[in-house]
N, C-alpha and C positions, 0 to 999 in steps of 0.2 A: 532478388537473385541470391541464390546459395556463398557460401564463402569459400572459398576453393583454396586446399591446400595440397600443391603447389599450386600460385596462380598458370601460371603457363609449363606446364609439362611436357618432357619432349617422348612425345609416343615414338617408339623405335621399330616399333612394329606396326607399322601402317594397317595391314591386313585382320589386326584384331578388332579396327573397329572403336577401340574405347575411346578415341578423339570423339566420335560421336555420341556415348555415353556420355562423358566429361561434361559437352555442350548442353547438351538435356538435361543432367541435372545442373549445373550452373545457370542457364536461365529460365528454365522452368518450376526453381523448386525457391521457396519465402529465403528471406535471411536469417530466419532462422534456427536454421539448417547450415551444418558443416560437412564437407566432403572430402574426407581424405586421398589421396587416390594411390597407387602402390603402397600401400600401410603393410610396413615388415615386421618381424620378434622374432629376436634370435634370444632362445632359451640356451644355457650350458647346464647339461646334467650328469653329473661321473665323468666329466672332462669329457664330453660329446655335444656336439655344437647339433642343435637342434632351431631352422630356421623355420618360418610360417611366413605366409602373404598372401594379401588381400587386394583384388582388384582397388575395391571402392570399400570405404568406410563410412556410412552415413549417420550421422550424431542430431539426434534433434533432443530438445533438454526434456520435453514432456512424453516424448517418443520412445528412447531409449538409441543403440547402438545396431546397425545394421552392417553387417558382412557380406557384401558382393563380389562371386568370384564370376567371370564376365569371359563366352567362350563365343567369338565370333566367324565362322565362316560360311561356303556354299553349302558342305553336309556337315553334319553332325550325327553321330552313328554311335550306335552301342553293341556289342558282344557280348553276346550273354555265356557265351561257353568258356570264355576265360574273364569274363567280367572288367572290358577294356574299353576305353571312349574312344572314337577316330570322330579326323576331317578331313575333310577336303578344302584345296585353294580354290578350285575352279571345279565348273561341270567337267566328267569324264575324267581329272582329272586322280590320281594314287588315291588311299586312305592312308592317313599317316595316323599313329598312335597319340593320344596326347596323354595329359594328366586329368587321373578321374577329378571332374569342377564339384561334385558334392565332399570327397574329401577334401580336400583343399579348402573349400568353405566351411567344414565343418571342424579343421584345425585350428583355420586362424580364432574361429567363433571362439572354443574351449582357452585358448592359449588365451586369451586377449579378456576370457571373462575369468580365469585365475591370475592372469595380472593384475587386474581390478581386486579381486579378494585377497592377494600377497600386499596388495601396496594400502588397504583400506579397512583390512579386519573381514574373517572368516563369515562375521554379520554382517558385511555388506555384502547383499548381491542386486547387480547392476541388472538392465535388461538387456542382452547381447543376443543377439539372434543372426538368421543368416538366410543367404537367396542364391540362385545361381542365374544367372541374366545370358539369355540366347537374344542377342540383338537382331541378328538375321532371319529368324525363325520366325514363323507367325504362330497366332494363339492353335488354328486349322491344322497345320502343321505336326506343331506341335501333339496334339489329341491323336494324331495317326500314328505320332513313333514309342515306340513299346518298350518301357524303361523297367529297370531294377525297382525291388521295394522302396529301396532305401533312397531313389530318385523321387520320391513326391513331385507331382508336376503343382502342387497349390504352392509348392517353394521356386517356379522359377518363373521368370519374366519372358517376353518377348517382345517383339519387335513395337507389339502397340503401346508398351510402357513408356514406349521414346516419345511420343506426343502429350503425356500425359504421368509422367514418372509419380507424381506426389500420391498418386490416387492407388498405383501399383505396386509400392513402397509402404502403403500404409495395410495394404492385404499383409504384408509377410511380417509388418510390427504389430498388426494384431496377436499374432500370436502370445499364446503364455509359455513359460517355462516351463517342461516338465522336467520334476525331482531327477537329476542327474544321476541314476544308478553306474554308469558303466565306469569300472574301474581305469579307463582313458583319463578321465577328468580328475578323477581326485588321487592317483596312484603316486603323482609328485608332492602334493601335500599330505599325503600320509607318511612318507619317506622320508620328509624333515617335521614332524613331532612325533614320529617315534624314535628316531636319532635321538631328541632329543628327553625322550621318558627311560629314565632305567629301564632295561628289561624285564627286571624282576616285579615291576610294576604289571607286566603285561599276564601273569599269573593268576592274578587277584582276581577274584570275581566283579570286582568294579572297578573295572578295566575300563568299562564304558563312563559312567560317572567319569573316571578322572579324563576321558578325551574333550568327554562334554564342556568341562568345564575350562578346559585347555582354550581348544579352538571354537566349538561351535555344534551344534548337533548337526547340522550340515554333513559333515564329514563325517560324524559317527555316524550317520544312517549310512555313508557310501559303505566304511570299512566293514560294516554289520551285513552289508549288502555280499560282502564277497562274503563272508562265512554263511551266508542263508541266503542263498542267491532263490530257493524257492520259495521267500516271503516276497520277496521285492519286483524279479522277474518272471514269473510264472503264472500262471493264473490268470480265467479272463478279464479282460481290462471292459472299461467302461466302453458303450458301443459309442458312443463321440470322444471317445478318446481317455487322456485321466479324469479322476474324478477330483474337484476342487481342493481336495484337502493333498491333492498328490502335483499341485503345483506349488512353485517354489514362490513365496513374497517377494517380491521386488525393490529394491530402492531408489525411490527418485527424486530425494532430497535435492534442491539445488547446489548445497552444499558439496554433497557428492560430483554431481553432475562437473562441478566447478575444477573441483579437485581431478577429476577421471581426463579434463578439456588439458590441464596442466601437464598429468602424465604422461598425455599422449603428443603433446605440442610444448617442448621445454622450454621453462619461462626463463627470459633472459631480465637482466638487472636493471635493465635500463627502459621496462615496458610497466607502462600504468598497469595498475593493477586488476580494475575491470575489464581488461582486453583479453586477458590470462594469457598471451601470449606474442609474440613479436613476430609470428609469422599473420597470425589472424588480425593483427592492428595495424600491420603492412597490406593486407590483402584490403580492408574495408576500406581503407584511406584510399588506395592506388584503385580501386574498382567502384568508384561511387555510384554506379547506377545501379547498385543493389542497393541504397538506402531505401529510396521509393520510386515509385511510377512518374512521378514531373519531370524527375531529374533526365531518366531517360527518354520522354519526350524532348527534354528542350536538347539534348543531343541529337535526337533525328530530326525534332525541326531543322539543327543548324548543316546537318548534310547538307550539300548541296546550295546554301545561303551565302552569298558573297559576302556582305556585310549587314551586322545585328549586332543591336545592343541588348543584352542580356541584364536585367533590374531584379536586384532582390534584396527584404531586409537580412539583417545580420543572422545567421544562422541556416540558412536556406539551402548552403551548397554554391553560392558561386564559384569559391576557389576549385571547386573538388572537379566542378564543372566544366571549369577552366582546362588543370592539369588533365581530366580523361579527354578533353577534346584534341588536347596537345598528343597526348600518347599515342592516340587514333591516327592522328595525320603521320606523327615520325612513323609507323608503324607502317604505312604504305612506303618510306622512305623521303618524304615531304619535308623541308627546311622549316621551322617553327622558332619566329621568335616570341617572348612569352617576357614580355614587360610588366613590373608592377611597377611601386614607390618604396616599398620598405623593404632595407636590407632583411631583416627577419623572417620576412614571409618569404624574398629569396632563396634566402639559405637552406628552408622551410624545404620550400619547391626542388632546389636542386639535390637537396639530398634525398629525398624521396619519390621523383622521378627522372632522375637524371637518364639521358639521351643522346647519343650522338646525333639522333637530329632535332633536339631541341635547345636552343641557347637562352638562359633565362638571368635577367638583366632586372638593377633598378633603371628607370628612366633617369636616374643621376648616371650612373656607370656606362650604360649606353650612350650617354650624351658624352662622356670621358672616353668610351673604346672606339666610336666614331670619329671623333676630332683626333684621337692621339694626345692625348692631354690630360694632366694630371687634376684641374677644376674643371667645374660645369659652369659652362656659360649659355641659357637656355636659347639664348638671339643668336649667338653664334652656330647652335646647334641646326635650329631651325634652319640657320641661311645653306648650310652645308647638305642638309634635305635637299633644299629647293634645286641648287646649283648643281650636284651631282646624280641626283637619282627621280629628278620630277621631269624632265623631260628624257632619261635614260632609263625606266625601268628595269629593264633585263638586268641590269648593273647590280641592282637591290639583292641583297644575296640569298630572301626568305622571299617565298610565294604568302607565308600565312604569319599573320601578326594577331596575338591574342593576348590583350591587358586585361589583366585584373586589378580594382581598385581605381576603377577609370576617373572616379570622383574625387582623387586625388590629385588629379593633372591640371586641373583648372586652377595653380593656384598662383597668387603674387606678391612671395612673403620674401624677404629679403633670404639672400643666394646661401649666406652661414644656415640659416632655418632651416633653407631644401638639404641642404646636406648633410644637416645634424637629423634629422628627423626620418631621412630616407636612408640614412648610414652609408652613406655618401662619402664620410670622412674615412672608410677603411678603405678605398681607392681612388678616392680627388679627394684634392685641396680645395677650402671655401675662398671665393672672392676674399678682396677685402670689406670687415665688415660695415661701412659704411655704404657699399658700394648695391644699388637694385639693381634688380633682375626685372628689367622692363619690359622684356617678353617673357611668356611665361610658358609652361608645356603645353598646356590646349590647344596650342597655334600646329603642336609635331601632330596633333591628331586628325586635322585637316589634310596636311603634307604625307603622313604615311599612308590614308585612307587613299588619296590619291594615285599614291606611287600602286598600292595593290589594284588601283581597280584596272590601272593603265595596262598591267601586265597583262601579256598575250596568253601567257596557259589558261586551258581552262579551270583548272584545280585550285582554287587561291580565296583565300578569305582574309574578314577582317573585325573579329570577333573584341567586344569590350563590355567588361563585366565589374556594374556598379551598384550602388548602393546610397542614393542621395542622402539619405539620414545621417552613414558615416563621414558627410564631406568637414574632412575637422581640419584638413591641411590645406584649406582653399580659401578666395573670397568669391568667386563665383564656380558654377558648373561650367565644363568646357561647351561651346556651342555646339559641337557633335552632340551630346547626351542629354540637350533641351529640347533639340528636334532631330531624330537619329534616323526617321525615316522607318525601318524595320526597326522594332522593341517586341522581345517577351520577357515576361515576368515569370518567377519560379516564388511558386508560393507559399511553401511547405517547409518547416523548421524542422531542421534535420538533428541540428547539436543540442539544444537547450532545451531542459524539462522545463514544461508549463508555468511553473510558479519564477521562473528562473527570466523568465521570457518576458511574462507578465511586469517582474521588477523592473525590470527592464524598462519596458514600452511606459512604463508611469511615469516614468518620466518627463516624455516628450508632452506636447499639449495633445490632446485627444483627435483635434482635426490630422497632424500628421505622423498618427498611428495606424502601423500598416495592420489590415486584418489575415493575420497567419494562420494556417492549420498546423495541425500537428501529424509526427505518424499514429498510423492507429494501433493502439493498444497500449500510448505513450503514456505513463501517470505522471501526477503531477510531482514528482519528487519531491523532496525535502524542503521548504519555504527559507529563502535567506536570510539571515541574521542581521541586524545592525547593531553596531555599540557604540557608544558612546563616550567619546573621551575631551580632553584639553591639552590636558601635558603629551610633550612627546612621549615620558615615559609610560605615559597611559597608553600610548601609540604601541609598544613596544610590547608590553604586557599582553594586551588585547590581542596580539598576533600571533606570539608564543602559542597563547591559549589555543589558540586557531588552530596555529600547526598541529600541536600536541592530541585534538581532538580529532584530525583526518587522519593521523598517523594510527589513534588510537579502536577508534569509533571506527571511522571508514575501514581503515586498511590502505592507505594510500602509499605510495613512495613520493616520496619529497619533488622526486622529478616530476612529478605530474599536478604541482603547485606553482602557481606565481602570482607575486605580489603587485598589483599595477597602480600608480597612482595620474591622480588627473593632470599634475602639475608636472615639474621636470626633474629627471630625476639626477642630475647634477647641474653645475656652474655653466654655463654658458654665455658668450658676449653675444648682447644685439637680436636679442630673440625674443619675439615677441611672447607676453606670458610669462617672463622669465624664473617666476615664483618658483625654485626649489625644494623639494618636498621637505619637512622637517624630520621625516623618517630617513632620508640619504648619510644623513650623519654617522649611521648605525649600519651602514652598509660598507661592501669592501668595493673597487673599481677590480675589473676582471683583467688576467695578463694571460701568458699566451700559451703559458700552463696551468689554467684555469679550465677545469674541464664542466664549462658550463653551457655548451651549445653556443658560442659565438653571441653572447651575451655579455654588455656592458656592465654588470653592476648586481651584485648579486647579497643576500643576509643568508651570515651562517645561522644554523644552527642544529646543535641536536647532532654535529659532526659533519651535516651536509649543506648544501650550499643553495638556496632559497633563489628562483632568478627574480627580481627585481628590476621593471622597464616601464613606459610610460604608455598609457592607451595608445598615443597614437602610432608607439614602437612596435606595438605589438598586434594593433592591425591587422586583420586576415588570417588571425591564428586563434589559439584556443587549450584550455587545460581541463582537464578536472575539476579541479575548483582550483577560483579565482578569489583574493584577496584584497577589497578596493578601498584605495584610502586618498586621504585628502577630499572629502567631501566636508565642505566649508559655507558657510552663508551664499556666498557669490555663486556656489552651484546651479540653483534655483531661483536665486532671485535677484543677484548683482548685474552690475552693467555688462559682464560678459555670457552671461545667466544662457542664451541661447545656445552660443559656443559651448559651454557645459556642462548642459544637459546633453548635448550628443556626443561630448568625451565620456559621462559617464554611462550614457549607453550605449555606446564601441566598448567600456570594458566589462559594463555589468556582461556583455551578450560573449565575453569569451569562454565564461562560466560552464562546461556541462555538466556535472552532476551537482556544485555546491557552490554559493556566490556566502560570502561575508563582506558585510560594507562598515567601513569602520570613518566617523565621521568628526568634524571637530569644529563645534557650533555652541553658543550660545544657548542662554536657554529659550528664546524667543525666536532666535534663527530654526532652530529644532525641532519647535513647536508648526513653525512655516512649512518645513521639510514634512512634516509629517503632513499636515492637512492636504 
């Protein structure tokens, strides 16, 4: 599905129809593909405000730029005595005048393809073309009504585009450019570099020479065009139109392309850099079922399913699958509670689908806003289930419950553990730490599954979405997700390049290596690095270096970096594991004017602030590239060796475009790792 900016646009005009446009290309057209929709330019020229707009904008990177101006009603009528467009609302109903839809499309085109040349150099020219789209009209229709010259009916769409947009979209980008003679298009770029050439320049016989070498021949052909308008204008033209040497070259450098996506969608500071933009990294996040086809299968599978478990390894889209199923339900107006374990992925979720009707909770904080209570105590919790909402359903305040990280839940580590790990401790206190948690939360997924099935609406589910390979905060699976009754599996890696995936999955033993697809036309990106060190300050070194080269090489912002290690990344009492990373040393703890995302623990550098947290902190989330350290003999082969291996593939798999593993072994442990 297309990427649609705005995602949700509020049509104000019912009667134009473009809600149904909108739809059509949003789910009918690849991802692609970008779809602007009201796309405005306001030019000032001599202190006169000169505006331009375009229904639709469609951007595809191998395609070029498309300009749709989109004119929907019962009639559609043309005048040829005064050269005026009319509609009508209704049969029988007035002819009102509107605006001629071929100029309008033919301004924003001009306007929109000299922005690209003021903002990119006179030698670039982009492909900008243009369509005018009768939604209501059929192709039949259409053939009977008797238009202007300058109306070409192979420039506009009808009604059968809307089943099939991609195919009808691509007639109007075939087009080539022809050499822009009319002095519309290059009248404002001849006005500011001749401002800027003495006049007395303008005398000389090589007057053209010096524009040439100014800006472009481009423009000297226009300017030459108005002084000998019968070389350029006149004369018959080719019977298919110009003739090859009288089209304009194109450019569709990605580089450009890149640059043209920024212009048009202003990049904010705080968006990675391969998104190019913070509306477009908002839209793909929040509208997952344009990544591929599974995804939105296992969304209509769950229409209608009371309760499913939803399986997949890391990379797949569970959370994403999670958060649009949630949107979907608040969206009818439906109570959605939306449980994980890790404050992070929380924080994650709330601030980029927050909801008034969706309430999203660690299972620690829940267990805290339930009780009324500043710790969690998981037996207490459970009993407070049972007693007030198991034989009262209606009481329960959500029709639909949907966890993520369900493999989480099963776990029986002591109560400071659950809280340090599920961040816990920014809203409950830990027991004391001596003290077990002799129930554990597997026991709430029995109780809540129950309280939803009791309920009398029909509308109600009970949706949980795992990953057994990740279970790193557990000693067994909960009994729901050994035998769940309804399971699908999603099977298609959505975040991680191929080699990134691969590093990954070698880890585990080969029997429980899930077999992943990838999307198609996914390459294998970059292969990850490992280095090799001893000393911390080999540690330290080797990271710099790291930064230094995304920053340099990729192009990355800092914020689309984190450091993860297997081990902990500070002091903790009574937790099992308790090994310390020896890179925390080197780090700062975060306060509350620390502008680090709600991150514990972060390493400066380079002026900016690196966030730093532990695989299993960071659970269900994901960067750019990943930095993974504290890989040690006992990864692969010590008595916690099983343990891990599936910490370091929870973090190798946060990775999407670049993993660096940085390791700290022997030379015989080393040699192990490798083979």
């Amino acid at each position: 599905m297309a990427v649609m900016i705005p995602e949700k646009p509020d049509f104000i005009f019912k009667e134009s129809k473009e809600d149904i446009i909108f739809k059509a290309l949003e789910e009918k057209l690849s991802d692609d593909y970008y779809v602007l929709y009201s796309f405005k330019i306001t030019n000032i020229v001599k202190n006169i405000i000169y505006d331009s707009e375009s229904d639709f904008i469609v951007i595809h990177p191998n395609k070029g730029i498309l300009c749709i101006e989109a004119k929907a009603a019962y009639g559609i009528s043309y005048d040829s005595a005064n050269d005026s467009w009319f509609y009508a609302d209704t049969a029988g109903a007035p002819r009102l005048e509107m605006k001629n839809p071929f100029a309008q499309a033919q301004n924003i085109c001009h306007n929109l393809y000299n922005e690209i040349r003021d903002k990119f150099g006179f030698d670039k020219v982009y492909k900008v073309v243009y369509g005018v789209w009768f939604p209501c009209m059929s192709k039949a229709q259409l053939d009977r009504l008797k238009l202007p010259l300058y109306a070409n009916k192979e420039l506009i769409l009808t009604e059968e585009a809307l089943d099939a947009p991609e195919k009808y979209l691509d007639s109007l980008f075939k087009f080539k450019l022809g050499r822009r003679y009319s002095n519309e298009i290059f009248l404002n770029d001849a006005y500011k570099i001749l401002n800027d050439i003495k006049m007395d320049y303008l005398k000389k016989r090589r007057v053209k020479f010096h524009l040439d070498a100014y800006m472009g021949s481009g423009l000297v052909m226009a300017i030459d065009g108005l002084d000998n308008p019968d070389i350029y204008l006149s004369g018959q033209r080719a019977a298919n139109g110009y003739e090859d040497d009288e089209t304009l070259k194109v450019d569709m450098e990605p580089s450009l392309y890149n640059g043209i996506i920024k212009m048009l969608l202003p990049e904010s500071k705080s968006v990675e850099v391969f998104d190019c933009c913070r509306q477009v990294r908002e839209a793909a996040n929040r509208r997952f079922v344009r990544l591929c086809k599974e995804q939105a299968a296992v969304l209509d599978f769950l229409e209608g399913q009371t309760v499913v478990a939803v399986n997949g390894a890391a990379g797949t889209g569970k959370t994403l699958v999670a958060a649009e199923k949630a949107r979907q339900l608040a969206e009818r107006g439906e109570k959605v509670l939306f449980l994980c374990f890790n404050r992070y992925l929380k924080d994650y979720l709330e601030g980029n689908y927050a909801d008034k009707n969706i309430k999203f909770f660690t299972i620690a904080g829940f267990d805290c806003e339930l009780r009324k209570q500043k710790r969690t105590d998981a037996e207490e919790f459970c009993q407070l289930l049972r007693e007030k909402y198991a034989n009262n359903p209606e009481a329960f305040a959500y029709d639909h419950i949907i966890i993520d990280e369900g493999q989480d839940f099963g776990t029986h580590k002591k109560a400071a553990q659950i809280n340090a790990e599920s961040g816990a401790d920014k809203g409950a206190e830990s027991q004391s730490d001596d003290k077990i948690n002799k129930s554990d939360y597997g026991d709430a997924f029995k109780i809540l599954r129950n309280i939803i099935e009791k309920k009398s609406c029909e509308c109600k589910s009970f949706y949980v979405f795992y990953d057994g390979l990740q279970a790193v905060q557990k000693n067994k699976l909960p009994d729901f997700l050994i035998n769940p009754g309804c399971k699908i599996t999603l099977p298609r890696n959505c975040r991680n390049t191929v080699n990134i995936a691969n590093a990954a999955l070698a880890a585990l033993p080969k029997p429980e290596r899930p077999a992943l697809k990838f999307k198609d036309g996914d390459n294998f990106g970059e292969k990850p690095e490992f280095y090799y060190s001893v000393a911390p300050e080999q540690i330290v070194s080797h990271i710099n270096k790291i930064l230094q080269k995304h920053k340099d090489e990729h192009k990355l912002e800092y914020g689309s970096i984190v450091i993860l290690t297997l081990k902990r990344d500070r002091e903790a009492q009574d937790v099992e594991n308790s090994k310390v990373s020896v890179f925390s040393k080197y780090c700062c703890r975060t306060n509350k004017n620390d502008e680090t995302g709600g991150y514990d623990m972060y390493y400066k550098y380079d002026g900016a602030k690196i966030r730093f947290t532990t695989c299993r902190k960071f659970k269900g989330l994901d960067a750019d590239a990943v930095i993974l350290i504290d890989i040690d003999g006992d990864t692969f082969k010590g008595k916690h060796n099983k343990r891990n291996r599936l910490l370091y593939y929870v973090g190798a798999t946060r990775a999407r475009l670049y993993l660096d593993v940085i390791t700290s072994m022997k030379s015989k442990e080393w040699k192990d790792c490798m083979r």
